[in-house]
C-alpha positions in Angstrom: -121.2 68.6 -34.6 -120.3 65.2 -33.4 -116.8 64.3 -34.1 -116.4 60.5 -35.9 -113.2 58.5 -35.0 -112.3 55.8 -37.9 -110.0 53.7 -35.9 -110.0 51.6 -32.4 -109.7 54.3 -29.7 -107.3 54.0 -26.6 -107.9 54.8 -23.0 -106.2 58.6 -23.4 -108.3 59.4 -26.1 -111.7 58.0 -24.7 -110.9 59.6 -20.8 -110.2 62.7 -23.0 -112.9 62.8 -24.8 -115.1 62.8 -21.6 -112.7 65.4 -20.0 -113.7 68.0 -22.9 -117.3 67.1 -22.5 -117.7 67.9 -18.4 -115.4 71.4 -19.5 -117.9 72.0 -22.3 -120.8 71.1 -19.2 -119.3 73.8 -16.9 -119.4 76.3 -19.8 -122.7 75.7 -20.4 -123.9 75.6 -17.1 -121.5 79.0 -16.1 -122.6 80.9 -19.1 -124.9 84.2 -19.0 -127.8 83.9 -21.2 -129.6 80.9 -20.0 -128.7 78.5 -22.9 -129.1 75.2 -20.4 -132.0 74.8 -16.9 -128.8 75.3 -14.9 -127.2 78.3 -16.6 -130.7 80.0 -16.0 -131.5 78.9 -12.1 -127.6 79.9 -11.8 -128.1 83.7 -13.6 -131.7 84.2 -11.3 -129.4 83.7 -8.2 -127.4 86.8 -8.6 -124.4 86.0 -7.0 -121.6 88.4 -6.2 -118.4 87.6 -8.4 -116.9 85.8 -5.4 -119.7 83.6 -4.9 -119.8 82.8 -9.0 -116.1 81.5 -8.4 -116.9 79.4 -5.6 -119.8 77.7 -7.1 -117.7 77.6 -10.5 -115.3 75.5 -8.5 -118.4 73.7 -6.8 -119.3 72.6 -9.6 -116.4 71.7 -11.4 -115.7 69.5 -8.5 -119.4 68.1 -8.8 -118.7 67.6 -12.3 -114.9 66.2 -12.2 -115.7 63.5 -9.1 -119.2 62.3 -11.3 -117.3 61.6 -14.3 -114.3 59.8 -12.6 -116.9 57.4 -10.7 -118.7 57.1 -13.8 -115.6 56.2 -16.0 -113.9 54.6 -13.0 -117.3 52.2 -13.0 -117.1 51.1 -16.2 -113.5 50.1 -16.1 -114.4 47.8 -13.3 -112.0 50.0 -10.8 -114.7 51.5 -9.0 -118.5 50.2 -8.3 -121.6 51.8 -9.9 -125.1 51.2 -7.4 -123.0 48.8 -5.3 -121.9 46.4 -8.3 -118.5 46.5 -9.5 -116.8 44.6 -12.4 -115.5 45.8 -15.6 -117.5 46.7 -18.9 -116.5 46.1 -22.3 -116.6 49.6 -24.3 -116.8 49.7 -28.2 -117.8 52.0 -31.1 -121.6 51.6 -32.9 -118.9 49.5 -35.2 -117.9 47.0 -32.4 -114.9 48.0 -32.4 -113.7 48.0 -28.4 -111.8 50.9 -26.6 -108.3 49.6 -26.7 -106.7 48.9 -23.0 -110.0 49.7 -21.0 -108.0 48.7 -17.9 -105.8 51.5 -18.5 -108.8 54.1 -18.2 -108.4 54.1 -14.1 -105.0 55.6 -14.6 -106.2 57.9 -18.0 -109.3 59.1 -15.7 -106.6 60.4 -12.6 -104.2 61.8 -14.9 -106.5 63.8 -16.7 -109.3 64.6 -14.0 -107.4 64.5 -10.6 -103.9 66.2 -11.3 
């Protein structure tokens, strides 16, 4: 279930937001029982336990350097199909992210260390 947040949301609690959503992506895909496309082309592969780590941390690499381009784009510190400038971000209220220029920093703390 969706999770609804009544007040302005910072940078922390946006680039963390998307930080639980790429670990809940790698679950997903990762998990036995074919719940996603991926999870099932992943299972039919058979891989040895050693090969499941390395594409666990394939993908988690995959996963971690999409999201910190895409979040990185929208705060106008990195470019997205060759254009970069900065987006504005708000709720379906209007209400905006607070500090979007901090999400650069939020998105390195949380993704990269």
């Amino acid at each position: 279930m969706a999770q609804k947040i009544g007040l302005a949301m910072n940078a922390k609690e946006f680039v963390g937001l998307w930080k639980s959503e790429k670990e809940e992506q790698l679950k997903l895909y990762l998990s036995r029982g074919g719940e996603s496309e991926v999870s099932s082309k992943i299972e039919k592969m058979n891989l040895s336990e050693t090969q499941m780590n390395q594409l666990a941390n394939i993908l988690d690499d995959v996963l971690t350097d999409t999201y910190t381009t895409m979040l990185c784009g929208l705060d106008g510190s990195a470019s997205i199909g060759g254009i970069q400038q900065e987006y504005s971000i708000h709720d379906e209220n209007g209400i905006p992210i607070e500090s979007c220029g901090d999400i650069e920093a939020e998105v390195y703390e949380q993704f990269q260390e």
